[in-house]
C-alpha positions in Angstrom: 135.3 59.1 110.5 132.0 60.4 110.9 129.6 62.2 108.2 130.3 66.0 110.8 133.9 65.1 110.7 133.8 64.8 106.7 132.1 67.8 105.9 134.1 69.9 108.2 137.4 68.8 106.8 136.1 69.3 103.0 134.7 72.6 104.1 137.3 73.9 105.8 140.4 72.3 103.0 138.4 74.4 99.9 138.1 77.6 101.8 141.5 77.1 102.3 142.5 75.8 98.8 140.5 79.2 97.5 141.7 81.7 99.6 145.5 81.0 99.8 146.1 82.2 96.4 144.5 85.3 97.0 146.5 85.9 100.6 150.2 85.1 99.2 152.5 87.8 98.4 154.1 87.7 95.2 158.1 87.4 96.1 159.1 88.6 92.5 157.3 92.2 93.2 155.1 93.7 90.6 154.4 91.8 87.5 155.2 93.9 84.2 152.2 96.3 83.3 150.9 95.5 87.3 149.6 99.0 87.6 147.2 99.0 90.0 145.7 102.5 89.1 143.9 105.1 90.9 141.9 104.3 93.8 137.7 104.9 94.1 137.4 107.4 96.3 134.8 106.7 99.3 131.7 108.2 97.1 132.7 106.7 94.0 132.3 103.4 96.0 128.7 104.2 97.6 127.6 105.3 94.3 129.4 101.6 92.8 128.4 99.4 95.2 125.0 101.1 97.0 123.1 103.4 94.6 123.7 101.4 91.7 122.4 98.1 92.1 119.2 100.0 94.7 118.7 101.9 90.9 118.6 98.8 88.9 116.4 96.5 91.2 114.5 99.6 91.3 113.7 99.8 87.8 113.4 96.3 87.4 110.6 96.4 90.0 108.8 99.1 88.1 108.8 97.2 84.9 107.6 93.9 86.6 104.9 95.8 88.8 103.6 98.6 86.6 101.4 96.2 84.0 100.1 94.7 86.8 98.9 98.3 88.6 97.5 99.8 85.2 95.3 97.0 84.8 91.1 98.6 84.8 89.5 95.8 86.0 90.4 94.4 89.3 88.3 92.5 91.5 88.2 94.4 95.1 86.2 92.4 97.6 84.5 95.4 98.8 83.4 96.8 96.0 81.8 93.8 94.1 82.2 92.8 90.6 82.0 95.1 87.7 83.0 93.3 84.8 81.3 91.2 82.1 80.7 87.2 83.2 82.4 85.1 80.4 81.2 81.4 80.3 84.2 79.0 79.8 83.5 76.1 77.7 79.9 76.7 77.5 76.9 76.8 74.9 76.9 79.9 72.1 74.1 81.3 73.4 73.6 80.6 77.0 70.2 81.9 77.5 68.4 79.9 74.5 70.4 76.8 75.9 69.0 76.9 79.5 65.3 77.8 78.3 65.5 74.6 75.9 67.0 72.7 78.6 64.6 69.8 79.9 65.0 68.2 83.2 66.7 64.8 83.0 69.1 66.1 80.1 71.8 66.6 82.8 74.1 63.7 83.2 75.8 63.9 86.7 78.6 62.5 88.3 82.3 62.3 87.2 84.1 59.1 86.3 81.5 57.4 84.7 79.6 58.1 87.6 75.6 59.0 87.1 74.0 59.9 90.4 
């Protein structure tokens, strides 16, 4: 039997397994305290099944997205930077350290490469 043939019979057999239950008629009738209540009426079921989740993905959205918006400093390509430079990993005092700097003092290369 081939790997096509396989995977249509197991798909087909567990839709089938699944929804059988769910399309059988019940020959006793009505189990006791089976009340199936009132129905939803049409808008009930918009406002269950559309407004509802639209509202909460909504408001999710505006809680993930509205840090992000009230943040000051952005960088915009056209306009340039405007904040302060910050030096990662570098001297205290940056300026004092590239005056006393003396040629030769810079070791290049990575991997215990010196070029």
């Amino acid at each position: 039997m081939s790997r096509r043939a396989v995977t249509l019979v197991a798909a087909l057999s567990t839709v089938l397994l699944t929804a059988a239950p769910a399309l059988a008629d019940n020959p006793t009738g009505p189990a006791d305290g089976d009340d199936p209540g009132k129905a939803l009426g049409p808008g009930a079921t918009i406002l269950l099944y559309v407004v509802l989740p639209i509202a909460v993905a909504t408001v999710i959205a505006i809680v993930v997205l509205l840090p992000g918006a009230m943040r000051s400093h952005r960088y915009r390509p056209a306009k340039g930077w405007t904040a302060p430079p910050v030096w990662f990993a570098g001297p205290q005092e940056p300026v004092a350290a590239v005056q006393s700097a003396e040629p030769g003092d810079v070791v290049r290369g990575g991997a215990s490469g010196s070029w």
